[in-house]
C-alpha positions in Angstrom: -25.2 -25.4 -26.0 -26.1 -27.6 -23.3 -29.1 -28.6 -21.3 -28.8 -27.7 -17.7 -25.0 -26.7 -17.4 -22.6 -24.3 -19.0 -19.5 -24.9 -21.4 -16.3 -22.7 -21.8 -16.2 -21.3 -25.0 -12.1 -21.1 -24.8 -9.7 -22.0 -22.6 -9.8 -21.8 -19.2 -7.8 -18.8 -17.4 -6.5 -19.3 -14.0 -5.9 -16.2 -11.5 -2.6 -15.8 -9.8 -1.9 -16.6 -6.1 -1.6 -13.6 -4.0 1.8 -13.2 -3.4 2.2 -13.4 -7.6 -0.4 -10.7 -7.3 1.4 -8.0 -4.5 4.8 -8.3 -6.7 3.2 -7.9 -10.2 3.4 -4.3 -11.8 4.5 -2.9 -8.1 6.0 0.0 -9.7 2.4 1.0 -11.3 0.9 0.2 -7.9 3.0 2.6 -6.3 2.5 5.5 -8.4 -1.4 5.0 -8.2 -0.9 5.0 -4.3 1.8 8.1 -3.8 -1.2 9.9 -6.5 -4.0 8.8 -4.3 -2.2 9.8 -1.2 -2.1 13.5 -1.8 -6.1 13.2 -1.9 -6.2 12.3 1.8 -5.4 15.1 4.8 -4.7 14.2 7.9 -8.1 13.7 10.3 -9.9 12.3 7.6 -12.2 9.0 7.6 -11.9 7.0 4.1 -13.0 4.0 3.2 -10.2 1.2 1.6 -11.1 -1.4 -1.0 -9.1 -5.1 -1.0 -6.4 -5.1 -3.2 -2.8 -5.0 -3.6 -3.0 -1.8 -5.1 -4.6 -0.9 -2.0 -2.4 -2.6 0.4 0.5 -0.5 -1.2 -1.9 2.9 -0.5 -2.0 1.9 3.2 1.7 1.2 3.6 2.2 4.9 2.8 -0.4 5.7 5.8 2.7 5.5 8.9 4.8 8.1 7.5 1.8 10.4 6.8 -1.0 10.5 9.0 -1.1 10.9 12.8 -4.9 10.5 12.9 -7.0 8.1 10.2 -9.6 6.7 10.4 -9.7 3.5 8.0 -13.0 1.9 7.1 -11.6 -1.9 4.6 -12.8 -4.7 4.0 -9.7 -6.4 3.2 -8.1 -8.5 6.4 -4.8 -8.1 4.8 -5.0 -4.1 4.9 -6.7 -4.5 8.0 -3.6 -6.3 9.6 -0.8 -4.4 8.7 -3.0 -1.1 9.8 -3.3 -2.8 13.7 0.4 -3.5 13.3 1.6 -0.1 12.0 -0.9 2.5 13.8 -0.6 5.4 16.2 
């Protein structure tokens, strides 16, 4: 307890850097994203949360979808969409 402030109660946990994050359990993110693709059809407008879950979800987008429209938040996704779009 302490007046006016806050104290960890264990030790302090540290988040890892994003390219730590796009490499760790890819095979898991992969599977998530080849499932979640077969939930999308062609013409459709979805919305994309950040993530590198997500980011592996969009790079199956190309070799899929003629027309998509993609609502995200994430600049990352966002990118690689501009750069690999019809």
């Amino acid at each position: 307890r302490t007046h006016g402030g806050a104290i960890p109660i264990g030790k302090t946990r540290y988040e890892l850097d994003s390219v730590s994050k796009e490499i760790a359990n890819i095979a898991e993110k992969q599977r998530i994203a080849q499932f979640a693709l077969e939930l999308v059809e062609d013409g459709d407008t979805i919305a994309v949360d950040t993530g590198t879950t997500m980011l592996e979800f969009v790079k199956l987008f190309p070799q899929k979808f003629q027309k998509l429209t993609v609502v995200t938040n994430d600049i990352k996704i966002a990118s690689y969409l501009e750069a690999n779009t019809n």
